[in-house]
C-alpha positions as CSV (number, residue, x, y, z in Angstrom):
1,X,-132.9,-2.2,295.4
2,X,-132.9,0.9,293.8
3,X,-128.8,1.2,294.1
4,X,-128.9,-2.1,292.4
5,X,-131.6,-1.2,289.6
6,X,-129.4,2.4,289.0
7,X,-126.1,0.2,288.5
8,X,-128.1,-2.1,286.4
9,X,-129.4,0.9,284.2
10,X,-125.6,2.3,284.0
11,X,-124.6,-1.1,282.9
12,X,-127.2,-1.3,280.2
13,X,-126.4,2.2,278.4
14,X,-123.0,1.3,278.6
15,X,-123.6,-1.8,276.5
16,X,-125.6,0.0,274.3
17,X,-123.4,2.9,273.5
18,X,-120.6,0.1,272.4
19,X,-122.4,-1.6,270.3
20,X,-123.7,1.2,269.1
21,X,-120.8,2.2,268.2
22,X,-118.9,-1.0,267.2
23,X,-122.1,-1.2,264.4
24,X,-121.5,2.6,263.3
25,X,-117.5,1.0,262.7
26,X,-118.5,-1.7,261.1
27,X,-120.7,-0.3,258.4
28,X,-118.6,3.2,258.3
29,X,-115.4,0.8,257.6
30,X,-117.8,-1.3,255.2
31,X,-118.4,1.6,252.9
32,X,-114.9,2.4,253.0
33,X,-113.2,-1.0,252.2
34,X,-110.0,0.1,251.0
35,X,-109.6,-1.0,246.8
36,X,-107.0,-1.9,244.5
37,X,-105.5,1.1,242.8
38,X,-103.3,0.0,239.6
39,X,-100.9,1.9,238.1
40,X,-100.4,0.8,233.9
41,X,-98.4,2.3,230.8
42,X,-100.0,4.6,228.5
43,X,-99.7,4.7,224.8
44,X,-101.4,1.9,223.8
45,X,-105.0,1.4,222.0
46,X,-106.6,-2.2,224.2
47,X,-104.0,-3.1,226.2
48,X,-103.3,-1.7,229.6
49,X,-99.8,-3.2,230.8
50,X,-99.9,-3.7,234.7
51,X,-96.8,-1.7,236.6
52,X,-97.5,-1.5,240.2
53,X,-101.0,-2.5,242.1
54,X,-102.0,-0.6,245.7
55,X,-104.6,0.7,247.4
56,X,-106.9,3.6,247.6
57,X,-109.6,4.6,249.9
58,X,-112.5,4.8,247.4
59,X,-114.1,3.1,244.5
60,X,-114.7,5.0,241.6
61,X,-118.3,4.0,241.7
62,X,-120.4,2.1,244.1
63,X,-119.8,-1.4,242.3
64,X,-122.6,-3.0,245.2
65,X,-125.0,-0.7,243.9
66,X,-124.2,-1.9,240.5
67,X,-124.9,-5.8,242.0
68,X,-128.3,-5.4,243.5
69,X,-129.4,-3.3,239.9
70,X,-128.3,-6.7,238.0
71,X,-129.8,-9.2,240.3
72,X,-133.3,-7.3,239.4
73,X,-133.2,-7.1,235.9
74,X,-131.8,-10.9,236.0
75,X,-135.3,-11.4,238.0
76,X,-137.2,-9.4,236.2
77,X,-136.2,-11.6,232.9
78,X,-136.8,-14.8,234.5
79,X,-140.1,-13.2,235.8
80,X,-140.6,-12.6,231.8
81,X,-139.4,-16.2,230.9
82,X,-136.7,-14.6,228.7
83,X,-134.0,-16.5,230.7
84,X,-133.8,-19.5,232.7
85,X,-130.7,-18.8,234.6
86,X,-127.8,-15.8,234.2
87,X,-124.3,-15.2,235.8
88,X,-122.4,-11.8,235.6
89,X,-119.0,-10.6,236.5
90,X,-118.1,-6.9,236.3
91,X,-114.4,-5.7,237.1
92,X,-113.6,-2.0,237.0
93,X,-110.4,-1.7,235.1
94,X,-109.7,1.5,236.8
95,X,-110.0,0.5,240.4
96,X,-109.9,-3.0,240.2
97,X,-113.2,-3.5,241.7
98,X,-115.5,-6.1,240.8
99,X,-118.6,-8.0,241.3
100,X,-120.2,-10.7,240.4
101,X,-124.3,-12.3,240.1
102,X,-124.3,-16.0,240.4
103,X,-120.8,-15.8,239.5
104,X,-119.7,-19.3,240.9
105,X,-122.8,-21.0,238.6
106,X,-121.0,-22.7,235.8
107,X,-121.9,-22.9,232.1
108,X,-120.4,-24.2,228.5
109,X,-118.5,-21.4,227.5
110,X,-118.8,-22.8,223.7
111,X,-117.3,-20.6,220.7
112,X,-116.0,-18.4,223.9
113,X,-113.1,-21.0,223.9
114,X,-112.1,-19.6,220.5
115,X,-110.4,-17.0,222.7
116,X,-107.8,-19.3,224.5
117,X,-107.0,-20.7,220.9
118,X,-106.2,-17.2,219.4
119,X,-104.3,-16.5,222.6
120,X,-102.0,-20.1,222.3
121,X,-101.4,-19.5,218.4
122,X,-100.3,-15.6,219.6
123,X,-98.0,-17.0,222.3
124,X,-96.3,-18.9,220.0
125,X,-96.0,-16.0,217.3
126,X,-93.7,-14.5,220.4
127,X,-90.8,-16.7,219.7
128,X,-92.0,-17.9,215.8
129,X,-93.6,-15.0,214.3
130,X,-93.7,-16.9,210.8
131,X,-96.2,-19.7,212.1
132,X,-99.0,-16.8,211.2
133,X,-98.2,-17.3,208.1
134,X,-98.3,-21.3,207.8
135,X,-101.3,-22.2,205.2
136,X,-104.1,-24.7,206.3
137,X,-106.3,-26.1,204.6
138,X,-110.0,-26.5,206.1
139,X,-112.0,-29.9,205.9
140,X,-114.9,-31.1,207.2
141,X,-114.6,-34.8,208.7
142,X,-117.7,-37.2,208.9
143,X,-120.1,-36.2,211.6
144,X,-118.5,-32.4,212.6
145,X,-121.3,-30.1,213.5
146,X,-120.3,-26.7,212.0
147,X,-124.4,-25.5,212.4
148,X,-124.5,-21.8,214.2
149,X,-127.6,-20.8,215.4
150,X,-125.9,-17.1,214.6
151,X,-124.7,-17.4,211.2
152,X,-121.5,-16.1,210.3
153,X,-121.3,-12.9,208.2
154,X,-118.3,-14.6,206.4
155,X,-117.0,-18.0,206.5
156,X,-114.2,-19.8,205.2
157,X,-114.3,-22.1,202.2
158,X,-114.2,-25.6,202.9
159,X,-111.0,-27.4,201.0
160,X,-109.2,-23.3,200.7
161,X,-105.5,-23.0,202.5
162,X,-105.5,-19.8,204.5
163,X,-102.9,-18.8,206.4
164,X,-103.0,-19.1,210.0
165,X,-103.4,-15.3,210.9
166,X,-106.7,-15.0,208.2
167,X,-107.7,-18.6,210.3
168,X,-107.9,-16.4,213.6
169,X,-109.4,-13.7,212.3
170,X,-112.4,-15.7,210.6
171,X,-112.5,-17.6,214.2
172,X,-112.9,-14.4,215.8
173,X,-114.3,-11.9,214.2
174,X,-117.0,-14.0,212.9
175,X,-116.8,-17.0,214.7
176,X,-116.3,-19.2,211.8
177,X,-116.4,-22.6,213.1
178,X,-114.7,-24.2,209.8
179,X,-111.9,-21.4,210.3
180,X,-111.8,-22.6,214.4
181,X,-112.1,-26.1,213.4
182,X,-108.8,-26.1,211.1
183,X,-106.6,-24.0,214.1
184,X,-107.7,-26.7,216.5
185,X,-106.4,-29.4,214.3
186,X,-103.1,-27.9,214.1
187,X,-102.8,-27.2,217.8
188,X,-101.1,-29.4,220.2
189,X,-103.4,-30.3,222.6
190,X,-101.2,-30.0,225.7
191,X,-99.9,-26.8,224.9
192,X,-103.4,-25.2,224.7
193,X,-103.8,-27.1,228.1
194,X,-101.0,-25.6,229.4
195,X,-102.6,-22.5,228.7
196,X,-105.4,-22.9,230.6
197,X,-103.4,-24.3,233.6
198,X,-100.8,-21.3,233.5
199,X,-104.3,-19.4,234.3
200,X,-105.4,-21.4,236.8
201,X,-108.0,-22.9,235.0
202,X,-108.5,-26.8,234.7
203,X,-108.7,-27.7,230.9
204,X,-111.8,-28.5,228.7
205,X,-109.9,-31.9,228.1
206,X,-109.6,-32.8,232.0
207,X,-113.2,-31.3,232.9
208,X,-115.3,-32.9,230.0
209,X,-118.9,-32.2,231.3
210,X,-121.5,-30.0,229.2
211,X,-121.1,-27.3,231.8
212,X,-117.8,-26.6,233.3
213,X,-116.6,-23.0,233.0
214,X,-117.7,-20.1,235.3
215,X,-118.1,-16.8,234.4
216,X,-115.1,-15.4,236.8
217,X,-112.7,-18.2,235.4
218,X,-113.6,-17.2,231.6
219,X,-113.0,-13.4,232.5
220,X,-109.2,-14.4,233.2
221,X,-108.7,-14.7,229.4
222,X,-109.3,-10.9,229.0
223,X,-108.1,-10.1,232.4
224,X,-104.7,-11.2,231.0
225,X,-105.3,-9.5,227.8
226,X,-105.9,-6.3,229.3
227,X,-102.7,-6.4,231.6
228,X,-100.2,-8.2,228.8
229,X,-99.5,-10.0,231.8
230,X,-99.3,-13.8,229.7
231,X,-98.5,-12.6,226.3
232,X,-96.3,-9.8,225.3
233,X,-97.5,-6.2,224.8
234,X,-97.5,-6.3,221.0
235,X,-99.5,-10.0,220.8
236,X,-101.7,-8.7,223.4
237,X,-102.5,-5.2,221.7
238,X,-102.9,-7.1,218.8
239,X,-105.1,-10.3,220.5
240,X,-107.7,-7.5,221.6
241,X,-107.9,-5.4,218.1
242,X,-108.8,-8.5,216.7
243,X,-111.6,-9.0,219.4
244,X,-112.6,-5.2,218.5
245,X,-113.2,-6.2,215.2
246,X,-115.8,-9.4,215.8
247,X,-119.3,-8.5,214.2
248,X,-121.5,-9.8,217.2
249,X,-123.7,-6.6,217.5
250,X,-127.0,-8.0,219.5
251,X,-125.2,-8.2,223.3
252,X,-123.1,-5.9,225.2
253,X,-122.2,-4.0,222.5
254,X,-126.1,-2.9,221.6
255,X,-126.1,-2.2,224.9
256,X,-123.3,0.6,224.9
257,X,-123.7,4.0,222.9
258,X,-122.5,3.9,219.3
259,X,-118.8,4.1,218.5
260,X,-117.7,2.9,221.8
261,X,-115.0,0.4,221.4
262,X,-115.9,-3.1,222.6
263,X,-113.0,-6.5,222.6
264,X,-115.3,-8.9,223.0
265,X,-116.2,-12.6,222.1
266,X,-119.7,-14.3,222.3
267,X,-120.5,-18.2,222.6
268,X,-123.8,-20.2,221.7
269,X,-124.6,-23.6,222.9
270,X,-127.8,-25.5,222.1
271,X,-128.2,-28.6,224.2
272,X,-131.4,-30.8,223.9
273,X,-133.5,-29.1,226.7
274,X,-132.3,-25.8,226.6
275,X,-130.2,-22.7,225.3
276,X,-127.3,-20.7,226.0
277,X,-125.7,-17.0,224.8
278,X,-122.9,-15.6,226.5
279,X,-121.1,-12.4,225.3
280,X,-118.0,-11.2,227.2
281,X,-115.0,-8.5,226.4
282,X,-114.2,-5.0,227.5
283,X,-116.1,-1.9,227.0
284,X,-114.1,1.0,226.3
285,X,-115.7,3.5,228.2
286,X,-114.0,7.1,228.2
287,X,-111.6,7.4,230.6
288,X,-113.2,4.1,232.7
289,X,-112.7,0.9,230.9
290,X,-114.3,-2.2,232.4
291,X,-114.4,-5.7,231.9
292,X,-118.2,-7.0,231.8
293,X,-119.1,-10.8,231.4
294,X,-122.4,-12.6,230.9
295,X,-123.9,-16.0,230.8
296,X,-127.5,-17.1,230.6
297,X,-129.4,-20.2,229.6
298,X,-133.0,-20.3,228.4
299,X,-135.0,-21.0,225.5
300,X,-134.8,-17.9,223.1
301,X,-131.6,-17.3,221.8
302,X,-133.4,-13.4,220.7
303,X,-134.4,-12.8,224.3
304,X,-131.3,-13.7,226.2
305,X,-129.5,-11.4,223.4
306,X,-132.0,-8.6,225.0
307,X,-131.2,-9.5,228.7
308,X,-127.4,-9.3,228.0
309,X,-128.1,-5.5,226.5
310,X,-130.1,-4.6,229.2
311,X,-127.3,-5.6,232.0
312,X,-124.7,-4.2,229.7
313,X,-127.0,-0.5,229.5
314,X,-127.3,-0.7,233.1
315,X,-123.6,-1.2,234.0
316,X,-122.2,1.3,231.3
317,X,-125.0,4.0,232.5
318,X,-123.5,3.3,236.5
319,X,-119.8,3.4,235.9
320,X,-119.2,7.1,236.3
């Protein structure tokens, strides 16, 4: 008996010493998940061309820390009744990685689609550079709902030709509807489409619903900004100046200290029974650029404007 009860205890510290250390493996090799290390050319302003990608032993910054410090001030804000709902996708342009709250929760992306447009007229520029300069002329047909809860500082005049270049930078910088309105006119539908499926994105046209975009799959449109992987290094450059430039100032960017450079793009939607804000682009940090995008849905377009500062403070105070 007591032979048998020794072999049994022998058995049982064996066991425990292997799990033991299997578990010590598994977390050790958990904090040290090997990430993507990208290599781009220098010399540019927005763009950061992508020439080799591999992998390094370390993040630059613990990027699950980051998650768990979003999901509470995404609670905390629902707690508040500020938001209703929120989704968030960071990606570390340095490192390449990323992370993402509710990520997979779709939304209507709204005037965010003013983006792909811009990047469809650009792509054509690469092989007709005088289609910039083709004049429209902006109407307004029977029914067309130009109302912005977030007025534009300047708007185009209705019945004026503008060329196509001052159309994109109207669309953009203030997210002039009338100036959007008139470029989507002029632009074959299946060759924005295109766009979108080049991406890997299914199409506005095909999907139809109110809410159809997630915050990952819009993130792609800067992701391929960023690494002038879709349009050429000049278009691209020149694609994310113009997103510099857009005079949005309640989201990420109050959320980032002054004079730090910001591409970015922010959509409204109002639908009968509630709201939504996004704001989405890349913050120039020194020496650490990163991608940050945010959706949220609620009642008060002023409140959700203050949640999307506080989760672009947070992640611009963590990336070190």
């Amino acid at each position: 008996f007591i032979l048998g009860l020794a072999i049994a205890i022998f058995i049982s510290i064996i066991i425990i010493f292997t799990t033991g250390g299997y578990l010590i493996g598994r977390i050790t090799n958990a904090q040290n998940i090997p990430k993507r290390q990208e290599k781009h050319q220098a010399g540019y302003s927005y763009i950061s061309p992508l020439l080799e990608c591999g992998y390094q032993e370390a993040a630059t910054f613990e990027i699950r820390l980051i998650h768990n410090k979003i999901e509470e001030i995404i609670e905390n804000n629902k707690n508040k009744k500020n938001i209703s709902h929120a989704s968030v996708y960071i990606h570390d342009l340095v490192d390449g990685s990323w992370a993402g709250v509710n990520e997979k929760e779709y939304f209507s992306p709204a005037s965010l689609l003013k983006v792909p447009l811009m990047i469809a007229y650009l792509k054509q520029a690469e092989t007709d550079p005088n289609i910039l300069n083709k004049k429209l002329k902006t109407t307004k047909e029977p029914n067309e709902n130009l109302e912005q809860s977030f007025t534009p500082f300047k708007s185009v005049e209705l019945g004026k030709e503008y060329t196509i270049e001052e159309l994109i930078n109207y669309m953009i910088s203030y997210s002039d509807n009338q100036a959007a309105n008139a470029l989507l006119k002029e632009m074959d539908p299946a060759t924005l489409d295109q766009l979108y499926l080049n991406i890997g994105i299914t199409p506005p046209s095909i999907k139809n619903p109110e809410n159809f975009m997630a915050v990952t799959e819009y993130a792609s449109f800067f992701e391929i900004l960023y690494n002038a992987s879709y349009l050429n290094r000049a278009m691209s450059e020149k694609a994310l100046q113009i997103l510099s430039n857009t005079s949005f100032q309640r989201g990420i960017v109050s959320g980032v200290p002054i004079n730090t450079k910001v591409a970015h793009k922010f959509g409204e939607r109002t639908i009968s029974e509630y709201n939504q804000l996004h704001d989405c682009g890349i913050v120039y940090k020194t020496n650490h650029p990163f991608l940050l995008c945010i959706m949220t849905r609620g009642n008060d377009f002023v409140k959700m404007a203050i949640t999307i500062k506080e989760i672009s403070s947070k992640t611009y105070n963590e990336i070190k």
